[in-house]
N, CA and C atoms as a LAMMPS dump frame, in Angstrom:
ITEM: TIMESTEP
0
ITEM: NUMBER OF ATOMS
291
ITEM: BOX BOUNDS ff ff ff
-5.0000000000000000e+02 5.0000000000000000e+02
-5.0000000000000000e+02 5.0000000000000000e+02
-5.0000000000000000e+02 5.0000000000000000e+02
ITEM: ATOMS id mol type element x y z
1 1 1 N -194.148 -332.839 -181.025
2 1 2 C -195.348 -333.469 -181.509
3 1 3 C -195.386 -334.945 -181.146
4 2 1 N -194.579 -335.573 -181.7
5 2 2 C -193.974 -336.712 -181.252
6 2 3 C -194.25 -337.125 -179.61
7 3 1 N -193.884 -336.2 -178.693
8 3 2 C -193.549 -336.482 -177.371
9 3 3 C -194.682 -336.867 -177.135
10 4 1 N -195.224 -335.285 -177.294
11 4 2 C -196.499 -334.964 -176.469
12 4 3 C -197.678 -335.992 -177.017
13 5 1 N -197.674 -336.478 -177.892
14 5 2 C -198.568 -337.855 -178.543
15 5 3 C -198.183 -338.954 -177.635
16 6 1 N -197.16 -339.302 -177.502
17 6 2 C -196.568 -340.15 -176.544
18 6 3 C -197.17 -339.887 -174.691
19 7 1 N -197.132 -338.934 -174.238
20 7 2 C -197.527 -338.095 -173.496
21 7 3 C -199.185 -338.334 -172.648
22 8 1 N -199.675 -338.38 -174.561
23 8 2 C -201.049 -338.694 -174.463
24 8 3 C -201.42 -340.276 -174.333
25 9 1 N -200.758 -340.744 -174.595
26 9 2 C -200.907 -342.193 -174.742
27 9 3 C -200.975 -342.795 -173.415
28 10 1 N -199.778 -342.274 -172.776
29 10 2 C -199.594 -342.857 -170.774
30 10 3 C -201.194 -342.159 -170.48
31 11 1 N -201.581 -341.183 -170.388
32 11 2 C -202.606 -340.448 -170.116
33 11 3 C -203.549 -341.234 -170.385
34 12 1 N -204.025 -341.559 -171.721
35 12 2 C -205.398 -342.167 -171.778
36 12 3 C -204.949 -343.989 -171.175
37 13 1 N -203.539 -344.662 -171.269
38 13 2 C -203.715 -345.826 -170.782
39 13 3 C -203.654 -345.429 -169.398
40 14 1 N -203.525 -344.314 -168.404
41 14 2 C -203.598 -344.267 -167.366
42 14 3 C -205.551 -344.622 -166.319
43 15 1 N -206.225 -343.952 -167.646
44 15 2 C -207.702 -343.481 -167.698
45 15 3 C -208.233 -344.873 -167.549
46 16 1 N -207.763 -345.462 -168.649
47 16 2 C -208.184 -346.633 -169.384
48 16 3 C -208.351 -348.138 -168.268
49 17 1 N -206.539 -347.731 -167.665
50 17 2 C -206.119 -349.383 -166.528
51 17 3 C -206.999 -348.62 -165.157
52 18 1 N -207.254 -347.761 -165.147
53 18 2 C -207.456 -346.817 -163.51
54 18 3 C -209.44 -347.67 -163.845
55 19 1 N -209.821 -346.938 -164.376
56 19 2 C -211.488 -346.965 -164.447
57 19 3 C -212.126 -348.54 -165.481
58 20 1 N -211.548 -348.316 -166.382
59 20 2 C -211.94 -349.541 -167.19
60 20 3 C -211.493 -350.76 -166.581
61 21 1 N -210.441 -350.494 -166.268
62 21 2 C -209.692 -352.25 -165.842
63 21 3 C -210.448 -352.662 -164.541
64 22 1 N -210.375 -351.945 -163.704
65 22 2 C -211.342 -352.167 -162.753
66 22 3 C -212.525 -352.715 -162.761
67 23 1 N -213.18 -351.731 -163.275
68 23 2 C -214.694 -352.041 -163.547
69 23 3 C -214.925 -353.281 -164.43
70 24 1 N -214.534 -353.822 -165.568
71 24 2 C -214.262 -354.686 -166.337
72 24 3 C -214.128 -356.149 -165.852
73 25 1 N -212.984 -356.195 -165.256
74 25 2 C -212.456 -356.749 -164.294
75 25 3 C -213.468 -357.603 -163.403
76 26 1 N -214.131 -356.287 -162.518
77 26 2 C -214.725 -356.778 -161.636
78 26 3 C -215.963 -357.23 -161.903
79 27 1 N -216.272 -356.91 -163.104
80 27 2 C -218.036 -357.241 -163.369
81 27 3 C -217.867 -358.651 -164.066
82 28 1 N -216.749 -359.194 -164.49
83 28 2 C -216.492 -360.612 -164.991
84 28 3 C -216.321 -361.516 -163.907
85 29 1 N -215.846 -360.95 -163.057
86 29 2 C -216.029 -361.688 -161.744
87 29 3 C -217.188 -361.999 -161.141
88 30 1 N -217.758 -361.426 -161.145
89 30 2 C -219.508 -360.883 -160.585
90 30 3 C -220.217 -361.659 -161.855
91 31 1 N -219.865 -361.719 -163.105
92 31 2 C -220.409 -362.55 -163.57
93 31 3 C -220.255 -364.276 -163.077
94 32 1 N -219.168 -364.581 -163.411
95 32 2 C -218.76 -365.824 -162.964
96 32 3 C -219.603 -366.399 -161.719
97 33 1 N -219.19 -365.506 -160.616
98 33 2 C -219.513 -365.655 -159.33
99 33 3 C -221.644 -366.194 -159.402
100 34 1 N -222.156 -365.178 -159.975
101 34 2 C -223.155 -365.534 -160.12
102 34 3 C -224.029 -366.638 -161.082
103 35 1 N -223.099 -366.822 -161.761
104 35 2 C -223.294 -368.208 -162.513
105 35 3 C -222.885 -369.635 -162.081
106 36 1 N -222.002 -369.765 -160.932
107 36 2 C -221.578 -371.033 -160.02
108 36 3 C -222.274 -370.6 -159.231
109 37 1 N -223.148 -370.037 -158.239
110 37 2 C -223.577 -369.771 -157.213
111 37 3 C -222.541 -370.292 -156.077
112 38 1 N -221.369 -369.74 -155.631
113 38 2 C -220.927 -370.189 -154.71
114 38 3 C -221.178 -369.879 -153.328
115 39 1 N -220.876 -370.169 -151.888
116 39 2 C -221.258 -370.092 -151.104
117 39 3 C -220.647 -368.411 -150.68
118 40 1 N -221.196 -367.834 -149.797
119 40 2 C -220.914 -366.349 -149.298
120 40 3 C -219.745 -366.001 -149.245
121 41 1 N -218.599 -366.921 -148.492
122 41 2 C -217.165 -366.85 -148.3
123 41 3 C -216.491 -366.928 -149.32
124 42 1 N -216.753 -367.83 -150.486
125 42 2 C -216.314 -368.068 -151.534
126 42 3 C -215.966 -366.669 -152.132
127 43 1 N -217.47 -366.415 -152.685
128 43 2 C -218.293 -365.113 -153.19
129 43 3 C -217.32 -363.906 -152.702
130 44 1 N -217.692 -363.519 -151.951
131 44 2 C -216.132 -362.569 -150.998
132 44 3 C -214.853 -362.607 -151.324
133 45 1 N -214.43 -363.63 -151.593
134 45 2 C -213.217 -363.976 -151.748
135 45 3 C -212.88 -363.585 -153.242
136 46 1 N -213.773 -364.291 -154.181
137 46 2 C -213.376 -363.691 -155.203
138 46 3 C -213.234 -362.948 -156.024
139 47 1 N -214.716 -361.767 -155.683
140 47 2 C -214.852 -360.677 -155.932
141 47 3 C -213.798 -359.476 -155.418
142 48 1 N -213.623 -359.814 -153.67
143 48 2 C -212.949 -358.786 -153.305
144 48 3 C -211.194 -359.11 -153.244
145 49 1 N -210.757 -359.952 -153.249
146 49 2 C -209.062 -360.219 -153.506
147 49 3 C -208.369 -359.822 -154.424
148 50 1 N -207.229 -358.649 -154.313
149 50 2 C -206.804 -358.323 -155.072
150 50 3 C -205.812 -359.084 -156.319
151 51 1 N -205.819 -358.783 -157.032
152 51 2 C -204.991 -359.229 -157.879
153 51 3 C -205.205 -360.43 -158.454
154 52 1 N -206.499 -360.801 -158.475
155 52 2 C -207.667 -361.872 -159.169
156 52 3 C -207.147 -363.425 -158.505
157 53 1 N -206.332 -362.993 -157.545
158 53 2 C -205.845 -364.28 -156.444
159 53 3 C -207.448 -365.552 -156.263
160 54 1 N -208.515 -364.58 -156.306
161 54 2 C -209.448 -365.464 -155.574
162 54 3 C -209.954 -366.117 -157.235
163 55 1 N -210.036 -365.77 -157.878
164 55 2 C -210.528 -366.005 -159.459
165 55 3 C -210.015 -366.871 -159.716
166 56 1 N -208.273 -367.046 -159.512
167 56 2 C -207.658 -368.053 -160.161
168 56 3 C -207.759 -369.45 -159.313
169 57 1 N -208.416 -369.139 -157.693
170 57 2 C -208.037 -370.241 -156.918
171 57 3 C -209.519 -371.203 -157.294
172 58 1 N -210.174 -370.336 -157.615
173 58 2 C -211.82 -371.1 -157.506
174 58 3 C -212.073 -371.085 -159.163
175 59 1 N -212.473 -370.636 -159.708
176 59 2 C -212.643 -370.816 -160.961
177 59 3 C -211.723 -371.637 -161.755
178 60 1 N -212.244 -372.482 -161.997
179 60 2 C -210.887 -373.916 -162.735
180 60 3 C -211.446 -374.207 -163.852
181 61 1 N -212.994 -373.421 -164.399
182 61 2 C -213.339 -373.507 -165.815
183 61 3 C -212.206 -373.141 -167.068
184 62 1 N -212.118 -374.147 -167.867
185 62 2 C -211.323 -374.045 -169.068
186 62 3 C -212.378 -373.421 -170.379
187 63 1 N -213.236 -372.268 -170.213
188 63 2 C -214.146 -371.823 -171.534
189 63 3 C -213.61 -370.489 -171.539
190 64 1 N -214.349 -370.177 -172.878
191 64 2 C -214.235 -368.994 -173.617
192 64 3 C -214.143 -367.816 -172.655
193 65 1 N -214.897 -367.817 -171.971
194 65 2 C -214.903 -366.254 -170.591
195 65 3 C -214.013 -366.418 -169.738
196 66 1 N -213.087 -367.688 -169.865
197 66 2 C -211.858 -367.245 -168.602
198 66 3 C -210.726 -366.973 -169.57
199 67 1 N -210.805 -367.578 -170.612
200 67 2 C -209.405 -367.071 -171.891
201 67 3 C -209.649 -365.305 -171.753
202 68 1 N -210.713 -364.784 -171.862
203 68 2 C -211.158 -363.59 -172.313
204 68 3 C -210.505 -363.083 -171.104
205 69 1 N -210.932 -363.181 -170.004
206 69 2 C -210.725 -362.628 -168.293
207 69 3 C -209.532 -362.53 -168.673
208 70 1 N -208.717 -363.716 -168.723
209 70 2 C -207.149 -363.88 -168.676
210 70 3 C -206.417 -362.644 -169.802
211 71 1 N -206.99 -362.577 -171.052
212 71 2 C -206.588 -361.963 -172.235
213 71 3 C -206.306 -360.195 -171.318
214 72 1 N -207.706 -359.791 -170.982
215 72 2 C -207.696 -358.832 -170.297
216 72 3 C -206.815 -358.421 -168.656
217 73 1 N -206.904 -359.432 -168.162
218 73 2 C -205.67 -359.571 -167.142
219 73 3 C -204.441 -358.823 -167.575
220 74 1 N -204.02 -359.692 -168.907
221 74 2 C -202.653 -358.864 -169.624
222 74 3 C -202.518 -357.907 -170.315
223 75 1 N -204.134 -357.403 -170.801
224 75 2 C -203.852 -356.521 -171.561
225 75 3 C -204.311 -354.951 -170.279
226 76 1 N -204.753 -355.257 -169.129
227 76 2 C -205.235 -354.233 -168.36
228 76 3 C -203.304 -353.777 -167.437
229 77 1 N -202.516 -354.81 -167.434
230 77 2 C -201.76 -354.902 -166.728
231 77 3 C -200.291 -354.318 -167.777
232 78 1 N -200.479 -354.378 -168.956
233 78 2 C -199.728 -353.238 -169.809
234 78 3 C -200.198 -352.029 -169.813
235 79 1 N -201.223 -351.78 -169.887
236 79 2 C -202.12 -350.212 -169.99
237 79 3 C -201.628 -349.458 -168.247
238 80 1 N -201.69 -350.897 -167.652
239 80 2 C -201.302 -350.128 -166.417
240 80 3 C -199.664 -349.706 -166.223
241 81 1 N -198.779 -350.442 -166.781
242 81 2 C -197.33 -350.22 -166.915
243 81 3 C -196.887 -349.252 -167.795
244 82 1 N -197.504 -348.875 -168.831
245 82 2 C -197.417 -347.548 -169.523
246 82 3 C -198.006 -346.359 -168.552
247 83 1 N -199.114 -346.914 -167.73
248 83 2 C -199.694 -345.344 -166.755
249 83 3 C -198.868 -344.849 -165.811
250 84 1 N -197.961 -346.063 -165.616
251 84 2 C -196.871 -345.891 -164.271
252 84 3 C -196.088 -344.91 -164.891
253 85 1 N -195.357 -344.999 -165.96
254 85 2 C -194.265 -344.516 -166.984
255 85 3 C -195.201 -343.004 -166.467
256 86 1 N -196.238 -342.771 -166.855
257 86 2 C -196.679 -341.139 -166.811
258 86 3 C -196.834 -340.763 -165.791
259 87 1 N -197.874 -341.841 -164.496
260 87 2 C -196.94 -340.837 -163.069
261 87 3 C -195.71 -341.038 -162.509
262 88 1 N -194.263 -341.63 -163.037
263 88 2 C -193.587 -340.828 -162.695
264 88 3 C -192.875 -340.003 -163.287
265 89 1 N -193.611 -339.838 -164.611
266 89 2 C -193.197 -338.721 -165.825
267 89 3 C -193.442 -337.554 -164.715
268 90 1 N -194.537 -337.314 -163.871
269 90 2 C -196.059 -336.647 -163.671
270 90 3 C -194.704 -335.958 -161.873
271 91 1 N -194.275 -337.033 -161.657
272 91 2 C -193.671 -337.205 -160.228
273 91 3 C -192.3 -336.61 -160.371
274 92 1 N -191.721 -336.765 -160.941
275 92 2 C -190.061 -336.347 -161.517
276 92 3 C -190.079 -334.686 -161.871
277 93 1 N -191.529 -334.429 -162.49
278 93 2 C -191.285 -333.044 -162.775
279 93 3 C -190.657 -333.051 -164.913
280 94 1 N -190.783 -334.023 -165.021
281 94 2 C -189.986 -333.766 -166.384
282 94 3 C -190.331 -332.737 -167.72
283 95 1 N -190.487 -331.884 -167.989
284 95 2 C -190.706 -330.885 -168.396
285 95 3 C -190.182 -331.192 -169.998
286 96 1 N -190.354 -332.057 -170.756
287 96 2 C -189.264 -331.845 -171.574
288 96 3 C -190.128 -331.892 -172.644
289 97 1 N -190.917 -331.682 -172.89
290 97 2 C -191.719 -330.441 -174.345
291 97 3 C -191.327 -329.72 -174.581
């Protein structure tokens, strides 16, 4: 009972960092982006660079929506380290229910 609750947990934080973090993620960017109007290259850069590389280089606002971005940064990036734990629960074969 125990496990398999556990089980469920990698599962839905797998759901959660895969589709939510993403999307989330990226639409705060897309916000930002469209509220500085930056130039095209910029724009590109920070929307599409992984690992919010371009977010942190251009955005140097100290307000409430980059604490939040940031908050979510860490909290999308645990959800994602628990999802790892389940594919290679998922990869190993571990059977142990």
């Amino acid at each position: 009972m125990i496990f398999s609750t556990l089980v469920l947990i990698f599962i839905y934080a797998f759901w959660i960092s895969l589709i939510g973090g993403t999307l989330t993620l990226f639409g705060f960017r897309l916000y930002f982006v469209l509220n500085k109007r930056f130039e095209i290259k910029k724009t590109l850069y920070i929307l599409l660079m992984p690992c919010s590389i371009g977010f942190y280089q251009h955005i140097t606002d100290k307000n409430a929506l980059t604490k939040i971005y940031r908050v979510l940064v860490v909290l999308f990036f645990i959800a994602m380290f628990l999802a790892s734990i389940f594919v290679l629960y998922m990869h190993l074969n571990l059977d142990l229910i």
